[in-house]
N, C-alpha and C positions, 0 to 999 in steps of 0.2 A: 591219200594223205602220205606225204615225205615220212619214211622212219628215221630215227637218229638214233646215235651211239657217240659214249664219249670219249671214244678215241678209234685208231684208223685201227682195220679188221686186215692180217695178214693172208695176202690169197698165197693159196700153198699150190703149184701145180703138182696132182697126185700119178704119179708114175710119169711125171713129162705131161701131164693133160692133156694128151692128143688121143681120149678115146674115140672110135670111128673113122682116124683120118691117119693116125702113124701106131708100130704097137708100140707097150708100153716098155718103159725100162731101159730104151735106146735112148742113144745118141742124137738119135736126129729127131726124137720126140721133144729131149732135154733143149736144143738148138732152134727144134720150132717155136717153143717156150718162151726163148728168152729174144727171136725174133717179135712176136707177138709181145715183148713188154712185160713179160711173168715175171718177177725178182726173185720167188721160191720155188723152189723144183723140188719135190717129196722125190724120192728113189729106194727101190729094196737092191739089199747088198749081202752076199752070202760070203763068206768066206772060204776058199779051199785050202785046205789041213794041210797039205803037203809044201805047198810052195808061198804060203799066208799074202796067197793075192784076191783079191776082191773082185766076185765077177756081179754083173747087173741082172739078179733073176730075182722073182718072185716064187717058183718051184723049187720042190726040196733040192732035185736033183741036177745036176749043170747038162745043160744041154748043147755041148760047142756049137752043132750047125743050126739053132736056134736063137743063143747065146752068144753073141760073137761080141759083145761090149766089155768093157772090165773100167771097174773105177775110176784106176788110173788113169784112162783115157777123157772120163770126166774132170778130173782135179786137173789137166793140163789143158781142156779145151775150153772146159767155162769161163765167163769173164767174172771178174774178181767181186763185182758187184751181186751177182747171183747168189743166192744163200743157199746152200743145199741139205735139205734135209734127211739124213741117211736112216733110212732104218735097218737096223740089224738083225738080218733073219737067220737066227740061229736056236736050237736045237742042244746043243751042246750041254756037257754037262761040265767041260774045262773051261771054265768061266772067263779064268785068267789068262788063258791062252789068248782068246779070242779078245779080249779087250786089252791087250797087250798088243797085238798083231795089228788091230785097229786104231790105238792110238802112235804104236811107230808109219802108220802109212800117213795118216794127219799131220804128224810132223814132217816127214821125208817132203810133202808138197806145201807145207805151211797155210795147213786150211783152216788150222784152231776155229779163227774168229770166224770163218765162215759157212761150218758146219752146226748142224743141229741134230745131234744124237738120237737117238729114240729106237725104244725096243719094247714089244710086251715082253723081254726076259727082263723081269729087274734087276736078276743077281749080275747078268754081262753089265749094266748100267751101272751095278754099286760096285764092281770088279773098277770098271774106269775109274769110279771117283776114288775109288783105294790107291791107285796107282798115280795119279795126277792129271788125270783129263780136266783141263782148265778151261772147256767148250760149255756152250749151254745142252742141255740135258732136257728130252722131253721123254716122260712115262705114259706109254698107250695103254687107256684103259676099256676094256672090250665087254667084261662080265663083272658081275658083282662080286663075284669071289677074288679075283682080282684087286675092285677097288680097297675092298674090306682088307685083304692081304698090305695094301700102300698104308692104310690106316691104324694097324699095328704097330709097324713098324720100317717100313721101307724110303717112307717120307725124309726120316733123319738117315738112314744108308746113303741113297740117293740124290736129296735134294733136288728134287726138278724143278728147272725152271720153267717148264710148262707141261701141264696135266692135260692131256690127250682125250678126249671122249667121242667116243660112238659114236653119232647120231639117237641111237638107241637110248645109250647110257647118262646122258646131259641130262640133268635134272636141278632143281633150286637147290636143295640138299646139296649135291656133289658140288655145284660155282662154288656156294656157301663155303665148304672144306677146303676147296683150289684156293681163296681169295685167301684163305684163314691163311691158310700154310704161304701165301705170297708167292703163288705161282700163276703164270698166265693160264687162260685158258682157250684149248684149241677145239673144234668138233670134226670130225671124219666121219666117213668120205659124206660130204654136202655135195649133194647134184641137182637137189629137186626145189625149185623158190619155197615151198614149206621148210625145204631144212634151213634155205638160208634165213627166211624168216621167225625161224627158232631162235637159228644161232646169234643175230642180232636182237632178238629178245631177252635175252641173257646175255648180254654186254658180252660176247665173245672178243678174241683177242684175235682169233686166226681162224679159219676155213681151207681145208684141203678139200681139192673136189678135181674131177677128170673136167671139170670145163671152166676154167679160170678166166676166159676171154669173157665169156657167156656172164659169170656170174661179176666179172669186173663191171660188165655193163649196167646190170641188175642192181649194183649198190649204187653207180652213177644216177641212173635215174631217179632212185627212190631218196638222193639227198643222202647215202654214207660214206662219209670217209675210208679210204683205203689205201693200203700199200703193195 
């Protein structure tokens, strides 16, 4: 039986989506992406303190002969239609540095509209919106202490425009709170047709997953809209 949703499910390629076939976090995983028709490319992005350039790692520590990609190199090769969703993997306890440094690179390439923020740090996220980050804004939420922390008080720091969930963490409850507050909502990382068929159970808005081809197929068939 076709399932249906009432409106198109954002496929997010998670790291470049090319698990098993490119690694993650490059260039040429980002490229195979967007060969393949992907319109969102997830990426992790570290900051280095000394020279506030952005390189493509998911490890704490920068790896040059590992790591040879940097941002920049993303914001000038992508095509303008691709939407990139950055996450910001940091550690830091200079909040403002760090969301200062990231929003003078957004501007320096004029990616505003085409970036999509996102960090499990909230306070780098509520740093942005302090300063003027005028990009959409998504809050990854991983554990419960986390969510319960956004539900305090971080919803009005913040503002997100889209509430990020586990796989784990998606529950009726938590949509319920996303809807309330008028935020979309996304699930991470979706690889397995059970996750996808949660995520369309709960009227998701987007799906980040390592196989965006795979799962574009998977909504085709089953009758769901997507972008």
């Amino acid at each position: 039986m076709p399932l249906s949703t009432l409106k198109n499910i954002t496929i997010v390629a998670h790291r470049g989506g090319q698990r098993g076939y490119l690694p993650a976090n490059t260039l040429e995983a980002f490229q195979c992406a967007v060969k393949n028709k992907v319109g969102a490319i997830e990426m992790d992005i570290r900051l280095n303190h000394w020279n506030k350039t952005f390189y493509l790692a998911h490890d704490l520590i920068h790896k040059p002969g590992a790591h040879r990609n940097f941002f920049h190199k993303v914001a000038e090769l992508m095509p303008p239609k691709t939407t990139l969703y950055c996450e910001l993997k940091t550690y830091t306890l200079v909040n403002s540095y760090y969301a200062r440094a990231f929003l003078e690179t957004v501007k320096k390439y004029n990616l505003e509209k085409q970036i999509v923020v996102m960090s499990y740090n909230p306070f780098v996220l509520s740093q942005l919106r302090r300063i003027g980050y005028k990009g959409q804004v998504g809050l990854l939420i991983g554990s419960r202490w986390m969510f319960n922390l956004a539900r305090v008080f971080l919803i009005r720091k913040i503002r997100p425009d889209i509430m990020m969930f586990s796989r784990l963490m998606i529950c009726k409850k938590r949509v319920k709170y996303a809807r309330k507050h008028k935020s979309k909502i996304y699930m991470y990382v979706a690889n397995r047709e059970k996750d996808w068929r949660r995520g369309i159970a709960y009227n998701v808005d987007g799906l980040i997953t390592d196989y965006p081809v795979r799962l574009r197929e998977y909504l085709k068939s089953h009758g769901v809209k997507f972008d």
